[in-house]
C-alpha positions in Angstrom: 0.0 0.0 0.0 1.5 3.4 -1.3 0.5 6.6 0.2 -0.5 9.4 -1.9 -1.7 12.8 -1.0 -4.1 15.7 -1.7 -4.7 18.5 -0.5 -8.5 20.2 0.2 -9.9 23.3 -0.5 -9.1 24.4 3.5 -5.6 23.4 3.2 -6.0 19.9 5.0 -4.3 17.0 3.4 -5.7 13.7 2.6 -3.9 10.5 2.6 -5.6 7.8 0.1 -4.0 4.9 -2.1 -4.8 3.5 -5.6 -4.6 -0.1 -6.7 -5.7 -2.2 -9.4 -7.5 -1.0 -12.7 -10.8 -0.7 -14.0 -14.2 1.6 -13.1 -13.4 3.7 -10.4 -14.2 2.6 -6.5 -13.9 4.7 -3.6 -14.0 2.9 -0.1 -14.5 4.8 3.2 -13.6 3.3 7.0 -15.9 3.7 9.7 -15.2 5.6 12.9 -11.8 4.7 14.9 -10.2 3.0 11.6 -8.6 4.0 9.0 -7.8 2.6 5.2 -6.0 -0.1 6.1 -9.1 -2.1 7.2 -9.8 -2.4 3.6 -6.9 -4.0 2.6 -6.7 -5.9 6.0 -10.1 -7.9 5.7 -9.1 -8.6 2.0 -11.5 -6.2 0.1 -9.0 -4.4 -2.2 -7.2 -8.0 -3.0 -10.6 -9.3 -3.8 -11.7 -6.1 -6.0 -8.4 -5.0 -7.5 -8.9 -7.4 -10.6 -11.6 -5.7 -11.4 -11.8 -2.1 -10.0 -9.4 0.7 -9.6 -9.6 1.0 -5.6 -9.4 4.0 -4.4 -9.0 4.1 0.0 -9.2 7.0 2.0 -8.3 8.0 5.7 -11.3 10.5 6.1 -9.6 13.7 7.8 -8.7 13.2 11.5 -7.7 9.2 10.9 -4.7 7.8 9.6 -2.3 9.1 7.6 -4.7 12.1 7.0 -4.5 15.8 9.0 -6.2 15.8 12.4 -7.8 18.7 13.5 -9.6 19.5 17.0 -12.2 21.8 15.8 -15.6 20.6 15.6 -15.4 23.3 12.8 -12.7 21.5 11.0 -15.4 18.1 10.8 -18.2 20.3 8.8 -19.9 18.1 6.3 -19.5 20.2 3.5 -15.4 19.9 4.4 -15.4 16.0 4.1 -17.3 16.0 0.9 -14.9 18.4 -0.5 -12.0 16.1 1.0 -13.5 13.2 -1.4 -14.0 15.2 -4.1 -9.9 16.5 -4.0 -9.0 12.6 -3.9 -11.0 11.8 -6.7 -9.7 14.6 -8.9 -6.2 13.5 -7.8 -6.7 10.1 -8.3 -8.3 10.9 -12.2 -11.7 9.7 -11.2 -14.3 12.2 -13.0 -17.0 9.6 -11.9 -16.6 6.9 -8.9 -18.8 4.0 -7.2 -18.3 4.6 -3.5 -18.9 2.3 -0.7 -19.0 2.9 3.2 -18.9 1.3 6.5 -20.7 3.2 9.4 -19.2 6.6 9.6 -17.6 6.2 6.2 -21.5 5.2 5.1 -22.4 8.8 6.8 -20.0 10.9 5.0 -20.6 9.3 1.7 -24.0 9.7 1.7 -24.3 13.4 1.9 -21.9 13.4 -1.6 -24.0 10.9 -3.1 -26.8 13.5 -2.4 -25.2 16.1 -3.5 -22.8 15.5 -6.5 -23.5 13.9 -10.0 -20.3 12.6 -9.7 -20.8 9.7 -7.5 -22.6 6.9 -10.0 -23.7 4.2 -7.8 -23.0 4.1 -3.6 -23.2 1.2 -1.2 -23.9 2.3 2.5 -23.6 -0.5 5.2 -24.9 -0.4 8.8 -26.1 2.8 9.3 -29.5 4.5 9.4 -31.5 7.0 7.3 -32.5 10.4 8.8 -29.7 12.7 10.9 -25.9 11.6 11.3 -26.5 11.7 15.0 -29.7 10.2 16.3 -31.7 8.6 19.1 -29.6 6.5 21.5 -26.2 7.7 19.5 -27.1 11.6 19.7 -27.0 10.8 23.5 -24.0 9.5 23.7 -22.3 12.2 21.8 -23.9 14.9 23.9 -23.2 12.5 27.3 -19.6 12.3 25.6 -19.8 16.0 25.1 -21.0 16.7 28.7 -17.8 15.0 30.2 -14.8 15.3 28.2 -15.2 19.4 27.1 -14.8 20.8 30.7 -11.5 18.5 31.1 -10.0 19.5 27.0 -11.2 23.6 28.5 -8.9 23.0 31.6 -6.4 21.3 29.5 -6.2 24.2 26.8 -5.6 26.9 30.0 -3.3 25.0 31.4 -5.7 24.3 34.4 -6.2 20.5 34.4 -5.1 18.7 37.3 -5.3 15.0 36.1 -5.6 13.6 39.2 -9.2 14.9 39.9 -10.2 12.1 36.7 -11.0 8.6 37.9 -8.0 5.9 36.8 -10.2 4.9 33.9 -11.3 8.4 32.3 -7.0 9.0 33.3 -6.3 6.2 31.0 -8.6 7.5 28.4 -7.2 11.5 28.2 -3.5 9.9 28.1 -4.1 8.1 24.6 -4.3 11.9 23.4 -7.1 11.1 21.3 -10.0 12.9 23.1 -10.0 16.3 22.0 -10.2 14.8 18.6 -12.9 12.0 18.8 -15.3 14.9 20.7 -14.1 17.4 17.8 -15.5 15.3 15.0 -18.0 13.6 16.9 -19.7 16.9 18.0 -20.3 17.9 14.6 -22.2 15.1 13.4 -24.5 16.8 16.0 -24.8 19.4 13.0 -25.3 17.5 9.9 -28.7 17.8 8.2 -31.1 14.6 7.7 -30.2 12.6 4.7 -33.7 10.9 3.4 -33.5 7.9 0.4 -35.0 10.2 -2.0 -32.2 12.9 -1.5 -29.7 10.3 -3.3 -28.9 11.2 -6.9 -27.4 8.0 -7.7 -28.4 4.1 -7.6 -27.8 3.2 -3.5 -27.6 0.0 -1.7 -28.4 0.3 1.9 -27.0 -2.8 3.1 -28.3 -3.7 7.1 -27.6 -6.8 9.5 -30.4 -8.4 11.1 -28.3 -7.8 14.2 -27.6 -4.6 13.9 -30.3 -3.0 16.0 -29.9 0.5 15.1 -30.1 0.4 11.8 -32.4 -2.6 11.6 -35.0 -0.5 13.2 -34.2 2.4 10.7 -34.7 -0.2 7.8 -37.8 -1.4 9.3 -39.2 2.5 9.4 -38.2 3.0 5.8 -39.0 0.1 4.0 -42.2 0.8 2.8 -41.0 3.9 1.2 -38.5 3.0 -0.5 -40.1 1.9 -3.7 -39.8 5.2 -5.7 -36.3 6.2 -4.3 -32.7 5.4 -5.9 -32.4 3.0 -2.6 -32.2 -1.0 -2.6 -32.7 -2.3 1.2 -30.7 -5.5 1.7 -31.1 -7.0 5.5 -28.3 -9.8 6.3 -29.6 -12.1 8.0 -27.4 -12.3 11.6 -24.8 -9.8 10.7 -24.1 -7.8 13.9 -22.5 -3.7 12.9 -19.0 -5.2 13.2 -19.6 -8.2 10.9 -21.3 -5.6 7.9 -17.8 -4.8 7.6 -16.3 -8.4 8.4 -18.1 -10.6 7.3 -16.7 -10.7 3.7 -17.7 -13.4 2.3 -21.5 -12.3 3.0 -20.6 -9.0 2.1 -19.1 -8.3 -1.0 -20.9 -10.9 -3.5 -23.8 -8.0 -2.8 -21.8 -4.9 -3.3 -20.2 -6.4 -6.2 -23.3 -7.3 -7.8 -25.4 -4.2 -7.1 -22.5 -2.0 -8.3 -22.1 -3.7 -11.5 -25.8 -3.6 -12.5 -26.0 0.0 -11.1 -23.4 0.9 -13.7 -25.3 -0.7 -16.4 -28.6 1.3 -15.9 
């Protein structure tokens, strides 16, 4: 795997890689991951013969700039991030595929740019980013950890007023930037099936209790919207993403025939 770069219209830079040839595919990671989970479950092997791969650490992950702004995580910024690595990776039109958060950022492109020609979105719901029981635990998350990064920033946190646990947590570093990004999803708009310009395969595990309940709201209305429910029978969130060999026989065949229509 060879890193490239781009750069975005604010002056972040995105890391993504390139491999095989053929129609171009963009895939995006879900929270807490980064590119590499592509290639480590076997997706780009499996898709390189036959597509022109195209992975991306979404800004704040991997090999990609990390801000601590909840300014920095703005929805219009991350579909302009995807847009830069498409022009730098030649791709005037891409499939796009997306696990969980990657599925939330790639659906508000897929509403609003031509560009995108067929999208796969797996194990998340319809309506807000940030929702029900996971809107909660943002704003619990928020509730906790900004006080502590406030006191940090003026050089006022004493960090042996946090428990040993919530210790442990503000020494991996990465709290002021999982509270940046995840406070703004707090601010995206709704995304509804018939916002979608392109062919979309909303791709759900019976298990997956969130967005199984989402699916079950929706399905009725789906008929006269670019969106194709498929529910997995026993897939848990995790195992959307995992479980491979139940997984991509779907993608693969719903992104072929959505390039052929």
């Amino acid at each position: 795997m060879e890193t490239a770069y781009t750069t975005s219209p604010d002056g972040t830079r995105i890391a993504y890689d390139v491999t095989g040839t053929g129609p171009a595919l963009m895939l995006l990671h879900g929270g807490m991951q980064t590119r590499r989970v592509w290639h480590e479950l076997g997706y780009v092997d499996r898709l390189r013969a036959r597509f022109r791969v195209v992975t991306v650490d979404l800004r704040g992950n991997g090999e990609s700039d990390a801000a601590v702004r909840e300014d920095a995580y703005r929805i219009d910024r991350l579909c302009e991030d995807l847009l830069a690595v498409a022009d730098a990776a030649g791709a005037s039109r891409f499939a796009m595929w997306g696990f969980s958060y990657g599925a939330n950022v790639g659906r508000y492109l897929a509403a609003r740019s031509d560009r995108v020609e067929a999208m796969a979105m797996l194990g998340i719901p319809f309506g807000p980013a940030a929702s029900g029981r996971f809107r909660q635990m943002i704003l619990d998350l928020k509730s906790k950890w900004v006080p502590v990064i406030d006191a940090d920033r003026a050089g006022a946190l004493d960090v042996s007023t946090l428990t040993e646990a919530d210790r442990a947590i503000w020494q991996r570093g990465t709290v002021p930037l999982n509270i940046a990004w995840l406070g703004a999803m707090l601010d995206w708009p709704s995304v509804e099936p018939d916002d979608l310009r392109c062919r979309t395969l909303w791709l759900v595990g019976s298990a997956n209790e969130n967005a199984i309940e989402s699916a079950r709201a929706y399905e009725h209305r789906l008929a006269r919207t670019p969106v194709t429910l498929t529910i997995v029978p026993g897939l848990t969130h995790e195992e959307e993403l995992t479980r491979i060999d139940d997984v991509l026989p779907r993608l693969e065949q719903f992104t072929a025939n959505a390039k052929t229509l």
